[in-house]
C-alpha positions as CSV (number, residue, x, y, z in Angstrom):
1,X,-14.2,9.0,13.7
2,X,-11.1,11.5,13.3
3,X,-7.9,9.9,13.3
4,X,-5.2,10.8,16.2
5,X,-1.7,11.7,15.1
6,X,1.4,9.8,15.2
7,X,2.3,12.3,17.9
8,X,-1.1,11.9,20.0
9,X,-3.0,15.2,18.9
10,X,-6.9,14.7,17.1
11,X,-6.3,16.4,14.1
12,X,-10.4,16.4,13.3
13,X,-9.9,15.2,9.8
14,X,-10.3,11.5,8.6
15,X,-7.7,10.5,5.6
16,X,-7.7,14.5,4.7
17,X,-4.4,17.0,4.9
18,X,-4.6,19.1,8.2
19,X,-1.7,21.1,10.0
20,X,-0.8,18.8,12.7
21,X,3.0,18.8,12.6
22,X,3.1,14.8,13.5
23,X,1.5,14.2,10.1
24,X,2.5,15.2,6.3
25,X,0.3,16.9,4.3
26,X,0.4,15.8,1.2
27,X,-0.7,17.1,-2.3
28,X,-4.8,16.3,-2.9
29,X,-4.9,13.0,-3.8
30,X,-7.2,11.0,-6.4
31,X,-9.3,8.7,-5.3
32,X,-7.0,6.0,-6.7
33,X,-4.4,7.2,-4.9
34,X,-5.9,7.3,-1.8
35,X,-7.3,3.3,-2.5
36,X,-3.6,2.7,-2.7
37,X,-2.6,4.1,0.2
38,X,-5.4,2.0,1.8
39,X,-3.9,-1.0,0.8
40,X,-0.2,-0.2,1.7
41,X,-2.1,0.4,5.3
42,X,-4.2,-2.5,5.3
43,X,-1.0,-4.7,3.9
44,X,-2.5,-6.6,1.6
45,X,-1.3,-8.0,-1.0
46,X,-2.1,-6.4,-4.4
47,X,-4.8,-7.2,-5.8
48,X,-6.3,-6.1,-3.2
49,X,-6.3,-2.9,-4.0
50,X,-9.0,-3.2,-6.5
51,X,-11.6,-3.4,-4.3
52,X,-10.8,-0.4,-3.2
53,X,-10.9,1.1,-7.1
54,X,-13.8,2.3,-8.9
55,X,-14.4,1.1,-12.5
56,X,-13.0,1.7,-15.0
57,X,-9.7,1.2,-12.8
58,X,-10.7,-1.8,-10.6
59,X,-10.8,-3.8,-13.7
60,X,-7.9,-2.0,-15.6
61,X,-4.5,-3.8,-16.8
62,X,-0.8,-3.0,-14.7
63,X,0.2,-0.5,-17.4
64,X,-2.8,1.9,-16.1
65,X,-2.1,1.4,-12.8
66,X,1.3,1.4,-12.2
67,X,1.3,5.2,-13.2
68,X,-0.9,6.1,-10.7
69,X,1.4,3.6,-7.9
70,X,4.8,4.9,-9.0
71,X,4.4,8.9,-7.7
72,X,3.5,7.5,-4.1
73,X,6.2,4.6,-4.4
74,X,8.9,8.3,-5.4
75,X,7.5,10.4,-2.8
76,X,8.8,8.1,0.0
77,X,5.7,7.1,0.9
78,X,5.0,3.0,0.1
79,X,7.3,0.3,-0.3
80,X,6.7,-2.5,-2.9
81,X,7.5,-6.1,-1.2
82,X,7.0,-9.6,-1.5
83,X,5.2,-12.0,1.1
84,X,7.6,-13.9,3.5
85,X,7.3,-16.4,6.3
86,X,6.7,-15.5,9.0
87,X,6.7,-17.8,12.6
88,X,4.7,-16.2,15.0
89,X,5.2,-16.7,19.2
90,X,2.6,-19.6,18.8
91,X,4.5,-21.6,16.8
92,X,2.2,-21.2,14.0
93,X,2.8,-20.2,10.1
94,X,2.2,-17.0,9.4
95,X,3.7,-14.6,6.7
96,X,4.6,-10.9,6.7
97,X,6.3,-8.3,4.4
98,X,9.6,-9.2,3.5
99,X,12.4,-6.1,2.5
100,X,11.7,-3.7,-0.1
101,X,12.3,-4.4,-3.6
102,X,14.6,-3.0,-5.6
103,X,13.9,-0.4,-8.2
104,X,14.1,-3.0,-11.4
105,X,12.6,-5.9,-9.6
106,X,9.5,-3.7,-8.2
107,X,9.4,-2.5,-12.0
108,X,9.4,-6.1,-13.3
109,X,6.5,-7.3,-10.4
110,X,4.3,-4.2,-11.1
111,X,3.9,-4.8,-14.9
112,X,3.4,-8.8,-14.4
113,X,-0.5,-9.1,-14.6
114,X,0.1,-12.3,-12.3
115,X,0.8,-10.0,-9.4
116,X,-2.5,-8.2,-9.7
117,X,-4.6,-11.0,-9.1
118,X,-5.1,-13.7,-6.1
119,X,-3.0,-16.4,-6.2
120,X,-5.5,-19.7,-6.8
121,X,-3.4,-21.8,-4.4
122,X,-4.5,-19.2,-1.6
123,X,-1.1,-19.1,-0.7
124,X,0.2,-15.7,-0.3
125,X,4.1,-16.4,-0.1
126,X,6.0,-14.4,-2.7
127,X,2.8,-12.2,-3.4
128,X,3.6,-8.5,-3.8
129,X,2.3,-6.6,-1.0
130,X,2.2,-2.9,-0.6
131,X,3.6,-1.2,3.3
132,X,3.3,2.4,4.1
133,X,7.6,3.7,4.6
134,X,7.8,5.4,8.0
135,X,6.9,8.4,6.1
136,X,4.1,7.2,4.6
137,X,2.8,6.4,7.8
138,X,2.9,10.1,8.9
139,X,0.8,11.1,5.5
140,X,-2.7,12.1,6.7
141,X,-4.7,10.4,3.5
Protein backbone atom coordinates (compact mmCIF):
# COMPACT_ATOMS: atom_id res chain seq x y z
CA UNK A 1 0.00 0.00 0.00
CA UNK A 2 1.90 3.32 -0.92
CA UNK A 3 1.90 5.83 1.70
CA UNK A 4 0.13 9.47 1.03
CA UNK A 5 2.16 12.50 1.81
CA UNK A 6 1.91 14.87 4.62
CA UNK A 7 0.62 17.21 2.01
CA UNK A 8 -2.07 14.67 0.44
CA UNK A 9 -0.18 13.48 -2.92
CA UNK A 10 0.46 9.24 -3.34
CA UNK A 11 4.00 9.33 -3.67
CA UNK A 12 3.93 5.38 -5.00
CA UNK A 13 6.75 4.36 -2.75
CA UNK A 14 6.24 2.59 0.74
CA UNK A 15 9.12 3.72 3.44
CA UNK A 16 11.50 4.56 0.19
CA UNK A 17 12.84 8.33 -0.83
CA UNK A 18 10.71 9.80 -3.69
CA UNK A 19 10.44 13.54 -4.95
CA UNK A 20 7.27 14.56 -3.32
CA UNK A 21 8.04 17.92 -1.92
CA UNK A 22 5.71 17.22 1.38
CA UNK A 23 8.25 14.51 2.35
CA UNK A 24 12.28 14.57 2.96
CA UNK A 25 14.27 12.38 1.24
CA UNK A 26 16.64 11.17 3.10
CA UNK A 27 20.14 9.41 2.61
CA UNK A 28 19.54 5.38 1.98
CA UNK A 29 19.14 4.03 5.08
CA UNK A 30 20.23 0.59 6.84
CA UNK A 31 17.96 -1.67 7.72
CA UNK A 32 18.60 -0.73 11.37
CA UNK A 33 17.93 2.58 10.67
CA UNK A 34 14.87 2.16 9.15
CA UNK A 35 13.70 -0.48 12.37
CA UNK A 36 14.40 2.70 14.36
CA UNK A 37 12.48 4.94 12.55
CA UNK A 38 9.68 2.31 12.96
CA UNK A 39 9.75 2.47 16.41
CA UNK A 40 9.95 6.32 16.81
CA UNK A 41 6.54 5.95 14.54
CA UNK A 42 5.06 3.26 16.28
CA UNK A 43 6.05 5.08 19.80
CA UNK A 44 7.15 2.45 21.65
CA UNK A 45 9.13 2.34 24.07
CA UNK A 46 12.72 1.00 23.41
CA UNK A 47 13.13 -2.08 23.52
CA UNK A 48 10.91 -2.36 21.25
CA UNK A 49 12.91 -1.69 18.61
CA UNK A 50 14.49 -5.01 18.67
CA UNK A 51 11.95 -6.75 17.23
CA UNK A 52 12.23 -4.86 14.48
CA UNK A 53 16.30 -5.78 14.32
CA UNK A 54 17.83 -8.60 12.67
CA UNK A 55 20.52 -10.60 14.60
CA UNK A 56 23.25 -9.98 15.30
CA UNK A 57 21.77 -6.41 16.38
CA UNK A 58 18.35 -7.51 17.99
CA UNK A 59 20.42 -9.10 20.63
CA UNK A 60 23.35 -6.50 20.66
CA UNK A 61 24.41 -4.40 23.90
CA UNK A 62 23.51 -0.12 23.89
CA UNK A 63 27.16 0.59 22.94
CA UNK A 64 26.26 -1.03 19.27
CA UNK A 65 23.32 0.52 19.01
CA UNK A 66 23.37 3.81 20.05
CA UNK A 67 25.72 4.50 17.06
CA UNK A 68 23.43 3.62 14.67
CA UNK A 69 20.36 5.82 16.95
CA UNK A 70 22.57 9.01 17.36
CA UNK A 71 22.85 10.13 13.38
CA UNK A 72 18.88 10.06 13.18
CA UNK A 73 18.54 11.60 16.84
CA UNK A 74 21.42 14.74 14.79
CA UNK A 75 19.61 14.82 11.73
CA UNK A 76 16.43 16.33 13.43
CA UNK A 77 14.65 13.48 12.83
CA UNK A 78 13.59 11.45 16.40
CA UNK A 79 13.36 12.72 19.81
CA UNK A 80 14.53 10.56 22.82
CA UNK A 81 11.81 10.82 25.76
CA UNK A 82 10.56 9.32 28.75
CA UNK A 83 6.97 7.80 29.43
CA UNK A 84 4.60 10.17 31.25
CA UNK A 85 0.98 10.08 32.54
CA UNK A 86 -1.17 10.69 30.68
CA UNK A 87 -5.37 11.14 31.62
CA UNK A 88 -7.24 10.58 28.77
CA UNK A 89 -11.11 12.19 28.15
CA UNK A 90 -12.40 8.86 29.82
CA UNK A 91 -11.05 9.39 32.94
CA UNK A 92 -8.80 6.61 32.51
CA UNK A 93 -4.79 6.17 33.03
CA UNK A 94 -3.04 6.31 30.17
CA UNK A 95 0.67 7.46 29.47
CA UNK A 96 2.24 9.33 26.58
CA UNK A 97 5.64 10.83 25.57
CA UNK A 98 6.77 13.34 27.92
CA UNK A 99 9.36 16.44 26.49
CA UNK A 100 12.54 15.65 24.84
CA UNK A 101 15.56 14.84 26.77
CA UNK A 102 18.33 16.74 26.98
CA UNK A 103 21.57 15.99 25.18
CA UNK A 104 23.49 14.46 28.51
CA UNK A 105 20.46 12.81 29.94
CA UNK A 106 19.44 11.09 26.47
CA UNK A 107 23.26 10.13 26.51
CA UNK A 108 23.08 8.73 30.04
CA UNK A 109 19.40 6.71 29.10
CA UNK A 110 20.78 5.28 25.83
CA UNK A 111 23.90 3.56 27.31
CA UNK A 112 21.89 2.21 30.50
CA UNK A 113 21.15 -1.47 29.35
CA UNK A 114 18.00 -1.10 31.71
CA UNK A 115 16.37 1.10 29.07
CA UNK A 116 16.72 -1.54 26.43
CA UNK A 117 14.64 -4.00 27.93
CA UNK A 118 10.82 -4.33 29.20
CA UNK A 119 10.27 -3.20 32.35
CA UNK A 120 9.04 -6.55 34.52
CA UNK A 121 6.52 -4.46 36.44
CA UNK A 122 4.81 -3.86 32.94
CA UNK A 123 4.65 -0.51 33.85
CA UNK A 124 5.89 1.77 31.20
CA UNK A 125 6.15 5.20 33.22
CA UNK A 126 9.68 6.68 32.92
CA UNK A 127 10.47 4.14 29.97
CA UNK A 128 12.45 5.80 27.21
CA UNK A 129 10.43 5.96 24.23
CA UNK A 130 11.45 7.05 20.74
CA UNK A 131 8.85 10.00 18.63
CA UNK A 132 9.47 11.00 15.13
CA UNK A 133 10.37 15.44 15.46
CA UNK A 134 7.94 17.20 13.06
CA UNK A 135 10.66 16.59 10.57
CA UNK A 136 11.01 13.27 11.11
CA UNK A 137 7.56 12.84 10.38
CA UNK A 138 8.07 14.30 6.76
CA UNK A 139 11.08 11.57 6.09
CA UNK A 140 9.73 9.08 3.65
CA UNK A 141 11.53 5.76 5.25
Amino acid sequence: MPITSVNGGDCGHRHQPCDDPGVNAPEDLSAAERAFMLNAFEIDILPGVRGDLDEPLASAPPGELVPILLPLIDRGWIDVCRVIPWTPPSGGAGFQPGPPLAREELLNALVDADNWEYPESGDWIGCVTLTHTPEGRLTSW
